[in-house]
C-alpha positions in Angstrom: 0.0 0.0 0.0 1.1 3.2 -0.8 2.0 6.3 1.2 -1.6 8.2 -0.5 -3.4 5.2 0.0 -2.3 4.8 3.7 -3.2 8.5 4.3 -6.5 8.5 2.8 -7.3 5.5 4.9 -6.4 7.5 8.3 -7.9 10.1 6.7 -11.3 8.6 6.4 -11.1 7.0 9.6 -10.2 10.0 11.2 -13.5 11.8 9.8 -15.7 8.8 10.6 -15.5 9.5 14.1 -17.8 12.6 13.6 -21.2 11.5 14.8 -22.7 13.7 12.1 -20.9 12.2 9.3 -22.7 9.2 8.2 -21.2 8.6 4.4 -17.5 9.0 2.5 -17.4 8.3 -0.8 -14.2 8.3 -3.6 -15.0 9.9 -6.9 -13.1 8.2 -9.9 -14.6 4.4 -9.5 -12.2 1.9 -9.6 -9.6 4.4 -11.0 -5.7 3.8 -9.0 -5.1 7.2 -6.3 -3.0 9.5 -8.1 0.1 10.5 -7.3 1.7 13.8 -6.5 1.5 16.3 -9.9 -1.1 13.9 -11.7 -5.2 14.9 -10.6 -6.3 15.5 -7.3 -8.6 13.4 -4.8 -12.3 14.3 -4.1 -14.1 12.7 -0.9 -17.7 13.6 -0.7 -18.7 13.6 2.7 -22.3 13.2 3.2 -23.4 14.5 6.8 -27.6 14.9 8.8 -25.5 18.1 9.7 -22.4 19.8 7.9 -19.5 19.8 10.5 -18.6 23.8 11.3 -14.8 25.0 10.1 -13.8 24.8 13.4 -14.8 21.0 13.6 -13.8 19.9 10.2 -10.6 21.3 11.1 -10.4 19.6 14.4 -10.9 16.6 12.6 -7.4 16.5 11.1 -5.4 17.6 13.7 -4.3 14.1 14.2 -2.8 13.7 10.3 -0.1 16.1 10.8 2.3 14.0 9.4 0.0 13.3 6.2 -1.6 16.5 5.5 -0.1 20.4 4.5 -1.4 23.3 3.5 -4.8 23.2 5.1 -7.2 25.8 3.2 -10.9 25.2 5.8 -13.8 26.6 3.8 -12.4 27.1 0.5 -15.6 26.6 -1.1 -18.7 27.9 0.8 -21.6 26.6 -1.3 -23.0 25.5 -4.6 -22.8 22.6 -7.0 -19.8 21.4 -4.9 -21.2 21.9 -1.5 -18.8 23.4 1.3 -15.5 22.3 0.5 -12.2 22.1 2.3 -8.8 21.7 0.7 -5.1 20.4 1.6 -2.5 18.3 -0.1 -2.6 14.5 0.8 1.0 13.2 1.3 1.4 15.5 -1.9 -1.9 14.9 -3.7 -4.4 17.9 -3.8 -7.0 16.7 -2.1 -10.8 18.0 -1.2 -13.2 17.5 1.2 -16.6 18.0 -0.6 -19.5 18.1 2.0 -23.1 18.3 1.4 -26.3 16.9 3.6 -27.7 13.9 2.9 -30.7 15.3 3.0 -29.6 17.7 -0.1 -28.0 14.7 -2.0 -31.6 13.0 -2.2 -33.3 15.8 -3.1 -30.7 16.5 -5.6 -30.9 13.0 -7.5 -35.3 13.0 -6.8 -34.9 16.1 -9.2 -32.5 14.4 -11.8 -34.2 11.6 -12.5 -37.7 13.5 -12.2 -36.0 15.0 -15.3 -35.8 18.3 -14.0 -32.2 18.9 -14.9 -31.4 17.8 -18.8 -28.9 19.8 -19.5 -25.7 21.8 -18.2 -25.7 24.5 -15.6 -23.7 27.6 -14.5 -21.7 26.7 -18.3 -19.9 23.3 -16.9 -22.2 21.9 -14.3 -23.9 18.7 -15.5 -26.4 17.4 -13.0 -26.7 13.9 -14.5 -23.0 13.5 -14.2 -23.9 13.6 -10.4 -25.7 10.2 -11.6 -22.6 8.8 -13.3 -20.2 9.8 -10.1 -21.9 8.6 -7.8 -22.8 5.2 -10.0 -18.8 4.0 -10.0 -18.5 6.0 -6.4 -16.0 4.0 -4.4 -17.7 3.6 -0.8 -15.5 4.2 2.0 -17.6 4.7 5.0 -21.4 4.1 4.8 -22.7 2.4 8.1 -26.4 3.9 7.0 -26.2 2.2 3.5 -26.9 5.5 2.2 -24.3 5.3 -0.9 -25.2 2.0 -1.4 -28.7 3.0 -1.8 -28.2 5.6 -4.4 -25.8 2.8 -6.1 -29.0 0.4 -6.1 -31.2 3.1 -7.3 -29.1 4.0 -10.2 -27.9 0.4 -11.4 -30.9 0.6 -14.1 -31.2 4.0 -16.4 -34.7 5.2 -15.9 -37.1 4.7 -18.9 -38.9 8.4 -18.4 -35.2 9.8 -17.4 -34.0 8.4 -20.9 -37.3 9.6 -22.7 -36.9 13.1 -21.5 -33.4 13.7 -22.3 -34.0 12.2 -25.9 -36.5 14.6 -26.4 -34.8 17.9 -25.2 -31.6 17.1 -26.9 -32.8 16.1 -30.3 -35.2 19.0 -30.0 -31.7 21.1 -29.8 -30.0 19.5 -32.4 -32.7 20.9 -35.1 -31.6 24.1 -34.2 -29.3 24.5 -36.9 -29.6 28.3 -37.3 -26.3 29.7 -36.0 -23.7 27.1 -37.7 -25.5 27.8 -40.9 -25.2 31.6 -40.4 -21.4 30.7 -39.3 -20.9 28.7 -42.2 -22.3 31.2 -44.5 -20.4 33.8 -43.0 -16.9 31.6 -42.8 -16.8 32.6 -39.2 -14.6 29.8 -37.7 -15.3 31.4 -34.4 -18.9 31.8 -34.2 -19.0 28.3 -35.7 -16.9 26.8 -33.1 -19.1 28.1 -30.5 -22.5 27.0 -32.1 -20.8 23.8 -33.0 -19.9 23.4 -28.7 -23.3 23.4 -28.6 -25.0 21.4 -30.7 -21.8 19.1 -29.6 -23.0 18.8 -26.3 -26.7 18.0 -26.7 -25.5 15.2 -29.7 -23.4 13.8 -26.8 -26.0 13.8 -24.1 -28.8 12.1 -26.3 -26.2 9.4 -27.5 -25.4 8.8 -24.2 -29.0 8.7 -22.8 -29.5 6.1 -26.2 -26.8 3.6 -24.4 -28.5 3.9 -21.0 -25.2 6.1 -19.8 -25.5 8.7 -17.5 -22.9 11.5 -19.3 -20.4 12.5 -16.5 -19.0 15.4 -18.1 -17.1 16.0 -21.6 -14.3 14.9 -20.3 -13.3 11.0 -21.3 -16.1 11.3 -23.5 -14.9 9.9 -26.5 -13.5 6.5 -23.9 -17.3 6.0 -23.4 -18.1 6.4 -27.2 -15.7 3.5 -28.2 -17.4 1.3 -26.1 -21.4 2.6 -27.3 -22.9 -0.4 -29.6 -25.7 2.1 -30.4 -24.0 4.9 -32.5 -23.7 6.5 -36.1 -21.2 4.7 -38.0 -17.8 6.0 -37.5 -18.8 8.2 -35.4 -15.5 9.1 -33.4 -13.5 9.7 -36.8 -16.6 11.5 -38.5 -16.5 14.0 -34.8 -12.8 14.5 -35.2 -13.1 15.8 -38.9 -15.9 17.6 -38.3 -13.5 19.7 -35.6 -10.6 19.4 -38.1 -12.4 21.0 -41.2 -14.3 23.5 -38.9 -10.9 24.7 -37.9 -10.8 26.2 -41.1 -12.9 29.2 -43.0 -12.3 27.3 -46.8 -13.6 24.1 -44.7 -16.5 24.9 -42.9 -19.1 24.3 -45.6 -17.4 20.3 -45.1 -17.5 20.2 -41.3 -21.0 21.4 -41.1 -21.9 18.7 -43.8 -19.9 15.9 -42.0 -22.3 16.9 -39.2 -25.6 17.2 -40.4 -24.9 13.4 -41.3 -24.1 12.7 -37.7 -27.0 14.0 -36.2 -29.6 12.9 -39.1 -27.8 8.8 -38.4 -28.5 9.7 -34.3 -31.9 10.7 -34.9 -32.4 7.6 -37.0 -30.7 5.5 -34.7 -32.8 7.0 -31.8 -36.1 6.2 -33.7 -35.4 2.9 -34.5 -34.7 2.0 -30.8 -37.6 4.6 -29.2 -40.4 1.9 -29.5 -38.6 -1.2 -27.8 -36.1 0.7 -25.3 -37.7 3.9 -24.5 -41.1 5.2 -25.5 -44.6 3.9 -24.8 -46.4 7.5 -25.9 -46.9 7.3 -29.8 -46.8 10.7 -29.2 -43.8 11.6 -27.8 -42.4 9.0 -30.2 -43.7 10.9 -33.5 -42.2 14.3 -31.8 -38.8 13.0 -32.1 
């Protein structure tokens, strides 16, 4: 065992002793701790009541020989919750901390379908889904991560459904790469084409029953999709190599008007056996 791994056990144990902490998960999955210079280390800590700076701090007074540079209430609120920050035997590492009384309410809303898209330009609520899917456990004497786990083991039919629906209805809004394209604005067509990007992403994840996590590592998940326009990873990359390019552009945006026509396709062949009971809903996609 390494000198990170044996720190982030102490370091766990060390917070576990906090009546009020009842859950401490590992984002990354299965992924190896990095080492110093490579990522960083996020522990969500999920609490009936959020510890005060003094207590948090309190808490790792007794890893002095593990942890430097303590920064206590780095991040006060929002997406991330209160967060506390300090390297790890060398590794950057944060303290996330939210209620568990948030962190349901939070995932009732996502798959309700409340959140199908990104927030505050990076924030993806569904990637919430896919972290805390691969999430390893590392104190949960509740069951409370283990429950979300349980609860998120199958993609939700009506989750899938809406996020088809409000994507696809995105990707027919072609206005601004056309107007880029006529233009031979590589810059306004880079930023219409970020767009569209992400709403072609999130309904071809949604297709394979993924919950997206972010844009980063997306195109690892895309080369293990079965359900997806043919070639589709080479026919992305050219589409962002010709768009790169004002003498070009007319070929990117043709390179992708074939993607997203093949998704749609794709989507409507599948909507009847994977997805959609509602005629309906079926014919608006």
């Amino acid at each position: 065992m390494n000198n990170v791994e044996t720190g982030l056990n102490k370091l766990v144990r060390a917070l576990a002793q906090h009546n009020s902490i009842r859950a401490i998960g590992l984002s990354g999955g299965a992924r190896a701790l990095p080492q110093p210079g490579e990522a960083d280390i996020d522990l969500f800590v999920y609490c009936s009541v959020i510890p005060s700076e003094n207590e948090r701090k309190e808490m790792l007074v007794s890893l002095v020989e593990e942890i430097e540079q303590i920064q206590i209430g780095k991040l006060e609120s929002g997406h991330w919750g209160e967060g506390d920050c300090f390297l790890l035997n060398g590794v950057e590492t944060w303290l996330l901390y939210f209620t568990i009384e948030e962190a349901r309410a939070e995932l009732d809303a996502i798959l309700a379908g409340q959140y199908l898209g990104r927030l505050d330009s990076y924030y993806y609520p569904i990637g919430r889904c896919a972290m805390w899917k691969v999430m390893r456990i590392l104190h949960d004497p509740d069951g409370f991560l283990q429950s979300i786990k349980l609860r998120l083991e199958n993609y939700p039919h009506e989750l899938a459904s809406a996020v088809l629906e409000h994507h696809l209805h995105a990707l027919d809004d072609v206005e601004d790469l056309e107007r880029a394209v006529q233009r031979q604005d590589v810059f306004f067509y880079h930023f219409a084409f970020d767009l569209a990007l992400d709403h072609f992403l999130q309904a071809l994840f949604a297709l394979n029953k993924e919950y997206f996590p972010s844009r980063k590592r997306s195109e690892a998940y895309l080369r293990k999709f079965k359900l997806k326009p043919a070639e589709c990873e080479g026919r992305l990359h050219q589409v962002v190599a010709c768009g790169a390019n004002a003498k070009t552009l007319e070929q990117s945006y043709k390179i992708w008007n074939g993607l997203r026509h093949d998704l749609k396709a794709l989507i409507k062949d599948h909507a009847k056996t994977v997805f959609f009971n509602d005629e309906v809903r079926k014919e608006r996609i």
